[in-house]
N, C-alpha and C positions, 0 to 999 in steps of 0.2 A: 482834728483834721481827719477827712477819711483817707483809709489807707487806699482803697478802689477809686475812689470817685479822682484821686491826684494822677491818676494814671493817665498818661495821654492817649490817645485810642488812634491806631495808627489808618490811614489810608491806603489800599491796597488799588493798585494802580487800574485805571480805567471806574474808579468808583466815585460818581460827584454827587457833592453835597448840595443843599439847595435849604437856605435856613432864612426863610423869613419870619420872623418872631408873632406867633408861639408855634406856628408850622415845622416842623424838621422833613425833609423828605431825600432819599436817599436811594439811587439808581445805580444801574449797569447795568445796561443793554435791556434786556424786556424787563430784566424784575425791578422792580419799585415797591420802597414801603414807606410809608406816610405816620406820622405821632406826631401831638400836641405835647411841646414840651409846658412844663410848670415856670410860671412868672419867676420862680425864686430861681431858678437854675438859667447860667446866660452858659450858648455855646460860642467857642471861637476858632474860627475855622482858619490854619495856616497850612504851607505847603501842600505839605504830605500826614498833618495829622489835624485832629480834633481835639479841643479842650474844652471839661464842663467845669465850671467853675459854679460857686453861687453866688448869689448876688451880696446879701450878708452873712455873717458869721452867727445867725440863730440859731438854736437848733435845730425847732423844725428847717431849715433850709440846709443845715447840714446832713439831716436823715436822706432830703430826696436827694443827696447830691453821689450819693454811691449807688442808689439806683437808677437815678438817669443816665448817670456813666454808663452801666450796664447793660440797660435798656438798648441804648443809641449804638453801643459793643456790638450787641447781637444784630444790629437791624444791618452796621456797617458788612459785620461776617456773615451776614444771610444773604445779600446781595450777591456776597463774593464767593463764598461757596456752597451755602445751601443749609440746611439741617436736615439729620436724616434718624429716623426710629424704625425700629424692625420688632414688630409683635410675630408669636409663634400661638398655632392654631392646633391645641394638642386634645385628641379627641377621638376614636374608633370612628372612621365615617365621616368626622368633621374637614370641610374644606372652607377655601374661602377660591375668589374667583376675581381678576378685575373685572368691568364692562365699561364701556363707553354708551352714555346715553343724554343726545341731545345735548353736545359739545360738551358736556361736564362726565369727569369720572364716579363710578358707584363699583361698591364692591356688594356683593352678591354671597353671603357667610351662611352656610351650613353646620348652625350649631349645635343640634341636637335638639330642635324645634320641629312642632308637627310642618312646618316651611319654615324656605330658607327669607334670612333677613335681606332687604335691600338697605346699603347705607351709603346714601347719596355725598360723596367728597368738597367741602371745597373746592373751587375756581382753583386755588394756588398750591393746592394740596394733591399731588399724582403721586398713585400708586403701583407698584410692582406686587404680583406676586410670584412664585416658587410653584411651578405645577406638580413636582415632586414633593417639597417638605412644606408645602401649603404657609411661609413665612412669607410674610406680610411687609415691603419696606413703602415706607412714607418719606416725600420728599417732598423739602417748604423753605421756602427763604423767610418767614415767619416763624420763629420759636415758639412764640406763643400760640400760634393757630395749629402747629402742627402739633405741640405739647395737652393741648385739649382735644384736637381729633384724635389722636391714639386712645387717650380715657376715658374715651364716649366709644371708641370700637372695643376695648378690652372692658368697659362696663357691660355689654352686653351679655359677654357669659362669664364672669372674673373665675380666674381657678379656686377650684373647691381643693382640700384640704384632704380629703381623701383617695382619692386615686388622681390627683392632681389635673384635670381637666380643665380645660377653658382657655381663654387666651390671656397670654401674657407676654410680656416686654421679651424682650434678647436679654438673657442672663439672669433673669429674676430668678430668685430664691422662693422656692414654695414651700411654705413650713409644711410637715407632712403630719397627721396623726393618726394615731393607731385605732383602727376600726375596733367595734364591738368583739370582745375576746365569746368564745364559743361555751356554750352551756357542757358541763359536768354530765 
């Protein structure tokens, strides 16, 4: 049995479900997120909650069944309040900037490149930044969309290891090492 996937996944009010099979689609108000759920996994939709059950007791169909839990977890809490990541822009000179172009957002990152990057946002994906501490927050009712735009913006210039430069998450640890020791 899985321990996650027996969990009922609650409904938070103003959130409708909409499950026609293999479709899941999950609203409030403007945000909407859409997944194909797997044949083996049935949802059932009561009151005020969700249940993923599978269909049989195989394995394989017990493996997707704490992932689908999950999955449909985060689509219900992205609806309902959002996800949010905050990268920090640590660098002599380096900034980052939002813009608006052509209804979609782009952030405009001065990394220490002969110019500065454009990196064009997802539709669902808005950003803030800090014109003082150049931090970066992303906001997505998509976990997944917003969990790979942060590491397509922090691949850009990931921090190096010596004077710890580049971008990185809220709270990351940067291991540090010791530069070249000085000649005799």
């Amino acid at each position: 049995m899985s321990r996650i996937g027996k969990l009922p996944i609650p409904l938070p009010a103003g959130v409708k479900i909409d499950y026609q099979s293999p479709v899941l689609t999950v609203t409030k108000g403007a945000a909407k997120l859409t997944r194909t759920i797997h044949q083996a996994i049935v949802l059932t939709v009561e009151k005020d909650r969700l249940i993923v059950s599978p269909v049989d007791e195989s394995p394989n169909n017990k493996a997707l069944w704490g992932l689908y839990r999950t999955l449909v977890n985060n689509m219900v809490i992205g609806v309902a309040t959002g996800f949010t990541k905050v990268l920090e822009v640590v660098g002599v000179g380096w900034r980052a900037e939002a813009q608006e172009a052509k209804g979609s957002q782009a952030l405009k990152l001065t990394l220490g490149f002969s110019s500065p990057v454009e990196f064009p946002l997802p539709p669902t994906v808005k950003a803030q930044v800090d014109p003082k501490t150049f931090k970066i927050t992303l906001t997505c009712p998509d976990k997944e969309l917003l969990g790979l735009t942060a590491a397509k913006i922090r691949a850009l210039r990931k921090p190096e290891p010596y004077k710890g430069k580049g971008v990185r998450y809220e709270g990351e640890k940067i291991r540090r090492k010791v530069g070249k020791a000085g000649g005799k």
